[in-house]
C-alpha distance (Angstrom), angle and dihedral (degrees) to the residues before:
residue distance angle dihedral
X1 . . .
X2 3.91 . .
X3 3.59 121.6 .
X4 4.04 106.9 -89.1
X5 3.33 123.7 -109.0
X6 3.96 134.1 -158.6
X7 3.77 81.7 -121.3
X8 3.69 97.8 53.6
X9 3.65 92.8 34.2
X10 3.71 85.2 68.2
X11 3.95 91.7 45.9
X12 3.91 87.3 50.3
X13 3.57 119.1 142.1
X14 3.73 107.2 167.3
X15 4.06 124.7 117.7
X16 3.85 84.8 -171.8
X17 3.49 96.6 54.0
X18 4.40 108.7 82.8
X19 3.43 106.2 123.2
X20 3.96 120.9 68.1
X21 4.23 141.8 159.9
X22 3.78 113.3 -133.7
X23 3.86 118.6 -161.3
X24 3.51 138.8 118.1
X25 3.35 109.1 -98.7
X26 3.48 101.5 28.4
X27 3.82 113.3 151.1
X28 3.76 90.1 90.3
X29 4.33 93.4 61.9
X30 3.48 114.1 123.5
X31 4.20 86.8 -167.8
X32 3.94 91.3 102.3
X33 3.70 103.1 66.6
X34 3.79 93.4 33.7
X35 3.95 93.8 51.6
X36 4.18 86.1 34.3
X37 3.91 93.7 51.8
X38 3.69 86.9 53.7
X39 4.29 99.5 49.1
X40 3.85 79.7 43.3
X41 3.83 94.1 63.6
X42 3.63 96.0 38.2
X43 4.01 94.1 47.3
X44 3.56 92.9 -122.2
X45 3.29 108.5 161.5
X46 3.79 93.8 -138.2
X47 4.13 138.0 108.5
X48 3.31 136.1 -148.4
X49 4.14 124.3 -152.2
X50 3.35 145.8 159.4
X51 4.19 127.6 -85.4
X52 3.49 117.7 -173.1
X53 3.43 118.4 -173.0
X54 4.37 136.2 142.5
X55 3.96 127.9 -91.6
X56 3.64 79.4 -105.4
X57 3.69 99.6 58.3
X58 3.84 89.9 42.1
X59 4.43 97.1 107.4
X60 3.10 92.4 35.2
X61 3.97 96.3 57.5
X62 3.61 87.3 41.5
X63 3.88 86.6 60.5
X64 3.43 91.4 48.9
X65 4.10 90.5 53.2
X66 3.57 95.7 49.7
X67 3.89 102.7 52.7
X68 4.11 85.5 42.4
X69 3.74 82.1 60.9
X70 4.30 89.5 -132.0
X71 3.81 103.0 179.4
X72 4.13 95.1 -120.7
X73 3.69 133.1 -51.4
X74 3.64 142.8 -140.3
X75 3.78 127.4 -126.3
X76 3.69 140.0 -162.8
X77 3.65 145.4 171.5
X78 2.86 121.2 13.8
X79 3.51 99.0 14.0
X80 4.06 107.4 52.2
X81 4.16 89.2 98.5
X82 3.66 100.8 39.3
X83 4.04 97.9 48.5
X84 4.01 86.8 66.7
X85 4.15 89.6 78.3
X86 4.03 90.8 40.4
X87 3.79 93.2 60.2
X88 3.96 129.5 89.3
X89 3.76 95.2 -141.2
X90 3.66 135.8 1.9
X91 4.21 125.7 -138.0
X92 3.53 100.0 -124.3
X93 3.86 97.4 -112.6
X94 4.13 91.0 60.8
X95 3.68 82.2 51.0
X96 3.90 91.3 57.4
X97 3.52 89.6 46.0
X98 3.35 98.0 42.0
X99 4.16 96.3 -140.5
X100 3.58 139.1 90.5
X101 3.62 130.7 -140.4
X102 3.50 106.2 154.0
X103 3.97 130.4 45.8
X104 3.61 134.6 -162.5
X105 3.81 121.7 -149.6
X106 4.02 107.8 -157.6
X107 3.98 117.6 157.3
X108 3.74 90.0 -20.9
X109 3.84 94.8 -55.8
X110 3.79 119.5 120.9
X111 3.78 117.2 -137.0
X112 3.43 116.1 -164.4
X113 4.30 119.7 -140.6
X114 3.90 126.8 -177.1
X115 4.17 108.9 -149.5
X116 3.77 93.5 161.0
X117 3.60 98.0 90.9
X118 3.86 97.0 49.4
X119 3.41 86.4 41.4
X120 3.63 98.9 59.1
X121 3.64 96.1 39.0
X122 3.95 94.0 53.5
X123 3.97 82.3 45.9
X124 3.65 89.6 66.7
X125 3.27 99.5 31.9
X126 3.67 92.4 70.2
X127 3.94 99.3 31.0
X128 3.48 93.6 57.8
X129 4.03 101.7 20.0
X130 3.62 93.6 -127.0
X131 3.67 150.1 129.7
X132 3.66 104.2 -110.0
X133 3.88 88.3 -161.7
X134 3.76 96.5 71.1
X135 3.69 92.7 56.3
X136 3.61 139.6 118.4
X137 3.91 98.1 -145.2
X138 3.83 135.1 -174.6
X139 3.53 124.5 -155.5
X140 3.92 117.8 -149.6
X141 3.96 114.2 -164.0
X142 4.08 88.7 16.4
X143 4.16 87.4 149.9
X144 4.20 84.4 66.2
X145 4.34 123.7 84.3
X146 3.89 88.9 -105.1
X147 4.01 96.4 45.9
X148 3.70 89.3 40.5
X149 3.76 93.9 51.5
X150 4.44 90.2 37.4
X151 3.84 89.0 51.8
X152 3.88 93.8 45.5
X153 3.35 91.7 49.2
X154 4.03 96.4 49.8
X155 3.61 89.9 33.7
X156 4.42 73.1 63.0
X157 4.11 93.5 61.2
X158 3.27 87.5 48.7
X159 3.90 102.5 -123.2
X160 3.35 114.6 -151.7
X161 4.17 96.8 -122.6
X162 4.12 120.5 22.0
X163 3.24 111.7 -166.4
X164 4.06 117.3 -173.4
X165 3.93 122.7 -162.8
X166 3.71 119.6 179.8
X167 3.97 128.2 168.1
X168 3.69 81.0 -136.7
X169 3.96 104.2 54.9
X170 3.23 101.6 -167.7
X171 3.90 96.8 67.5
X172 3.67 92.6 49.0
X173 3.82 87.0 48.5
X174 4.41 96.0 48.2
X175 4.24 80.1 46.0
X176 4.02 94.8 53.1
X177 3.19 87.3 45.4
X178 4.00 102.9 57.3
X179 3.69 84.6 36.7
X180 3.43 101.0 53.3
X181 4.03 79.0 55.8
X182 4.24 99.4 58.1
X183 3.72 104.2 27.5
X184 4.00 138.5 60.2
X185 3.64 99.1 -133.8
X186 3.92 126.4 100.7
X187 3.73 97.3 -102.6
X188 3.82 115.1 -175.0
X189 3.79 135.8 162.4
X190 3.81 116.3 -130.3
X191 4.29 126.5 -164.7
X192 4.38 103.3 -103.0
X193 4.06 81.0 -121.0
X194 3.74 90.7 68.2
X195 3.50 95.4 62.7
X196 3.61 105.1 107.8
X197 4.13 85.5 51.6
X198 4.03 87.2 54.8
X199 3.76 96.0 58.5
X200 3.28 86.6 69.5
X201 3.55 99.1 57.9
X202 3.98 100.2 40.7
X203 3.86 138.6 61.0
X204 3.37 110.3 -152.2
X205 4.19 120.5 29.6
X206 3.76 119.8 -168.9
X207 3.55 129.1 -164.0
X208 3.49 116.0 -136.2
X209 4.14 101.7 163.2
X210 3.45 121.5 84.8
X211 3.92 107.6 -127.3
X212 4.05 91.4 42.2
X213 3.58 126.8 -136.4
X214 4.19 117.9 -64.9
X215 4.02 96.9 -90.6
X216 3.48 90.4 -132.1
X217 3.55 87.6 85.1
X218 3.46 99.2 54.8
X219 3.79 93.5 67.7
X220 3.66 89.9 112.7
X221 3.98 91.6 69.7
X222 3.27 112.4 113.7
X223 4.11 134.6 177.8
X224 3.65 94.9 -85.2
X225 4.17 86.9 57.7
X226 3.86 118.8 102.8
X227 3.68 113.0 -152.0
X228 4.01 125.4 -167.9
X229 4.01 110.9 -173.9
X230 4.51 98.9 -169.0
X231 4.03 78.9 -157.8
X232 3.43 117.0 90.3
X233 3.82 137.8 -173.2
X234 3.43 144.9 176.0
X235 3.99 101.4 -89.7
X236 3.93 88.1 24.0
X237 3.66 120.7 -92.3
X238 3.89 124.2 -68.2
X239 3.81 91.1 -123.8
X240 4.38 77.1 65.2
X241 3.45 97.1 46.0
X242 3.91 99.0 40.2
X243 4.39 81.8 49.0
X244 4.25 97.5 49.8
X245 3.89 83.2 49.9
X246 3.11 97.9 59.9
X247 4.06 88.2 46.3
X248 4.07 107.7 -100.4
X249 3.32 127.1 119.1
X250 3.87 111.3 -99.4
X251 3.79 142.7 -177.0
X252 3.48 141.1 174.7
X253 3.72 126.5 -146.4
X254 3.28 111.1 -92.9
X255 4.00 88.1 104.0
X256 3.94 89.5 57.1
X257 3.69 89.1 55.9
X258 3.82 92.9 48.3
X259 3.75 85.8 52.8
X260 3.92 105.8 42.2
X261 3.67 83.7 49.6
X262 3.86 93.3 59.7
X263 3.86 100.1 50.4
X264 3.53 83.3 41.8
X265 3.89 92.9 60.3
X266 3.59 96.5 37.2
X267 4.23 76.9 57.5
X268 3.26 95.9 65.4
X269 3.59 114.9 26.1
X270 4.19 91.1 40.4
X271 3.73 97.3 -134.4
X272 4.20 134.4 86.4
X273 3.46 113.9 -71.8
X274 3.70 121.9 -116.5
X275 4.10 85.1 -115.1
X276 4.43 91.5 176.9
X277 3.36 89.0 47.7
X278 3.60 105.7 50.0
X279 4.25 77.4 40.6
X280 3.23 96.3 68.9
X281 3.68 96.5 40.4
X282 4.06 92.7 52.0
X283 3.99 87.3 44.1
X284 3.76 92.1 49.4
X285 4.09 99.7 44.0
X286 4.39 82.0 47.8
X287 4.14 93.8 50.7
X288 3.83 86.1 -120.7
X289 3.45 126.3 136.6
């Protein structure tokens, strides 16, 4: 099916259509046939597609989804910060984080969910086979809705060392700040230039900004380095492949997606996902394995 728009949203006439992504772009989401595979085992008789529509468009697409009666929705870039102020009530863990990525549609009021952080933490968790917890962790692009949200959430588990990067320092710097407030870690905001200093001090680095850092300044990585790119591609990403060359363990975040996706299910349809199923459907649409 064509890419949704806010213009044939409104035209919609589809009683199997009631679960959608919204972001702008969205043609590259791999969400449908993960979320599809799984309705597809469970004989749901549900589908998933893509909506693309601007920051500007947002409400009124939201509108549009509630009187159509769609079961809930999922949302990403640009739209993860925005959603919080479109929503009827927040779960208190979006609230923390202060994003959205996942809506609920029950009796035409919109509850917002945040599945990112869990998400990326199970990611790594079984990428690397480690306790995410324990780390010392920087954050590049922490100034952005999906660093923000990452660094809240880790900021959460109380990591020992926090370590925000942002092109833009001055977001990194406000976000140190109110986390250094609410959490026991050492959070601390560092200039993007002093990157290849910081992989020194940190275990795990995760990339949470969508054109990467120049990999020049990641020649301080070495084997012992853990390193989580939340972008992910078909082949991987080159931040990935630049990071197993040089011998550390490296993933993109095509895992993260796999996981969001399945707390985000078991959101709205109140039961386990079927988390091989929509697996294999994820792996399949990516060409992996």
């Amino acid at each position: 099916m064509p890419v949704l728009t806010l213009d044939t949203l409104r035209e919609l006439n589809d009683p199997d259509l009631r679960l959608v992504v919204i972001g702008d772009p969205i043609d590259h989401s791999l969400s449908p046939p993960m979320h599809n595979g799984g309705l597809k085992f469970l004989h749901l008789p549900f589908r998933y597609e893509r909506l693309r529509v601007t920051p500007k468009e947002l409400g009124a697409a939201f509108e549009i989804l509630r009187d159509k009666n769609f079961i809930g929705w999922n949302l990403t870039l640009p739209h993860k910060l925005l959603a919080v102020d479109l929503l009827d009530q927040l779960d208190p863990l979006a609230e923390r984080l202060k994003a959205v990525n996942t809506v609920v549609n029950h009796s035409h009021r919109l509850f917002g969910f945040n599945t990112d952080g869990k998400g990326l933490v199970a990611a790594i968790s079984e990428s690397f086979q480690c306790n995410v917890s324990g780390l010392r962790i920087a954050v590049l692009g922490a100034g952005g809705g999906a660093g923000q949200a990452a660094a809240r959430y880790l900021a959460g588990l109380n990591v020992p060392d926090l370590i925000l990067l942002n092109r833009t320092a001055a977001k990194a710097e406000v976000l140190a700040g109110e986390l250094g407030h609410t959490s026991n870690s050492n959070v601390r905001a560092e200039p993007w230039e002093r990157l290849p200093e910081i992989c020194h001090e940190v275990d795990l680095i995760i990339n949470a900004s969508t054109t990467g850092p120049a990999l020049e300044s990641l020649n301080g990585i070495e084997p012992r380095h853990m390193v989580f790119d939340m972008v992910y591609g078909p082949q991987g990403t080159p931040l990935v492949t630049f990071c197993r060359a040089k011998g550390a363990r490296s993933a993109d975040g095509l895992l993260m997606l796999l996981f969001q996706g399945i707390f985000a299910f078991e959101i709205w349809f109140g039961r386990p996902a079927p988390a091989a199923e929509m697996r294999d459907a994820l792996f399949k649409a990516a060409g992996r394995k």
